[in-house]
C-alpha positions in Angstrom: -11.3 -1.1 16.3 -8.7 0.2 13.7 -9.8 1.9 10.8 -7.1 2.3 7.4 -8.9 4.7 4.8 -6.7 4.6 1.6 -6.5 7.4 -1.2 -4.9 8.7 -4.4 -6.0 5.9 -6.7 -7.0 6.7 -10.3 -6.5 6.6 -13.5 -3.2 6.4 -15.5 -1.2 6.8 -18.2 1.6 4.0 -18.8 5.2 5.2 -17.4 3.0 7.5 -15.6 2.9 8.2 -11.2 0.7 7.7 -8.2 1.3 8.4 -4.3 -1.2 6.3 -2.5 -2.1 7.4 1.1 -3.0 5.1 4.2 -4.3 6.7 7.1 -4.8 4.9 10.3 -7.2 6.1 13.1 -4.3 5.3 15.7 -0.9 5.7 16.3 1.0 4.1 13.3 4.0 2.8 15.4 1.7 0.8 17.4 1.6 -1.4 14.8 4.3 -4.0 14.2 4.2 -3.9 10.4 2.1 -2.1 7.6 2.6 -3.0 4.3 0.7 -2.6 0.9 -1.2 -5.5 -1.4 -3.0 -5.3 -3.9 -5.7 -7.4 -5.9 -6.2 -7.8 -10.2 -9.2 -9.5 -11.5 -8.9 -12.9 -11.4 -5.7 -12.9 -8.9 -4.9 -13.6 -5.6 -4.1 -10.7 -3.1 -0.2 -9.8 -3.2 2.1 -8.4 -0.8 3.9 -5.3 -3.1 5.5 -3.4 -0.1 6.0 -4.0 3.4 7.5 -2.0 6.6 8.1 -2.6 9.9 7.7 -0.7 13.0 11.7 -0.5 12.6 11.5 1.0 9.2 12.5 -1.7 7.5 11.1 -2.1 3.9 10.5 -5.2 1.4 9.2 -5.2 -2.1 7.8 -7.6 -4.4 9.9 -7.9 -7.6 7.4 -6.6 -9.3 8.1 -3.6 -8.1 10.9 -3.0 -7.0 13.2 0.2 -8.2 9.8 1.6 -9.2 7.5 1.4 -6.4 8.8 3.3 -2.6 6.7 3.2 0.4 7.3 5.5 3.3 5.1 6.9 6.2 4.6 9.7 7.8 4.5 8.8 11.9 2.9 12.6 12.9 0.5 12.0 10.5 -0.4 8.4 11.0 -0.2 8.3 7.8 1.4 5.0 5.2 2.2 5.7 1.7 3.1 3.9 -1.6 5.0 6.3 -4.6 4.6 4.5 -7.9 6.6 5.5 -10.6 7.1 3.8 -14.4 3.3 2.8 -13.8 3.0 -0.5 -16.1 -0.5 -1.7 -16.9 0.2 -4.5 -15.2 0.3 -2.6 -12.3 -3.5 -2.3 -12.6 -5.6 -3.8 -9.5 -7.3 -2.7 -5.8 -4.5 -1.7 -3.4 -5.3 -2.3 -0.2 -3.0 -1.1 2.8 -2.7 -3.6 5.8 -1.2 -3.1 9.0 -1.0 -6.5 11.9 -0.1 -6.3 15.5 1.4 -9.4 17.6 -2.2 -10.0 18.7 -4.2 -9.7 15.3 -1.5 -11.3 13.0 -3.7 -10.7 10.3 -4.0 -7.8 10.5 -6.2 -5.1 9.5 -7.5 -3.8 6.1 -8.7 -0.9 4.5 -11.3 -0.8 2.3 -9.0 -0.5 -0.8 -8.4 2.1 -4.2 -8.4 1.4 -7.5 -5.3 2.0 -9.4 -5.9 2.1 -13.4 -2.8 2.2 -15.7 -4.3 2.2 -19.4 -4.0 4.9 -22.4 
């Protein structure tokens, strides 16, 4: 069974930064794509940054020019930089990562991101 563990949520200022962390108990490139969602009260889940095995990336519009994700494959390890930090940014982020078999991939167990003053 895979296990994500995400970190580096908190609290923050508006305009403020974040890096959040996703670490995977196996090789990261054994997945097909990893990608980051996250959750406001009230909301449905939404895709905010996706990347494939490739290296490819996509972003919500949300996000995008503000938001970077990246990984680290020595580290098995996904992240998500947030810059300009917007209250609206403020829900669970979860980190996801699907193979060919398991389309749906699986989730971590989520962080809270904050953005308030």
């Amino acid at each position: 069974q895979v296990q994500l563990v995400e970190s580096g949520g908190g609290l923050v200022q508006p305009g403020g930064s974040l890096r959040l962390s996703c670490a995977a108990s196996r090789s990261i490139l054994s997945f097909t794509n990893m990608g980051w969602f996250r959750q406001a009260p009230g909301r449905q889940r939404e895709l905010v940054a996706g990347l494939s095995r490739s290296g490819s990336t996509n972003y919500a519009d949300s996000v995008k020019g503000r938001f970077t994700i990246s990984r680290d494959n020595a580290k098995n390890t996904m992240y998500l930089q947030m810059n300009s930090l917007k209250p609206e940014d403020t829900a669970v982020y979860y980190c996801n990562a699907n193979t060919i078999l398991r389309p749906s991939g699986f989730w971590g167990q989520g962080t809270q991101v904050t953005v308030s003053s």
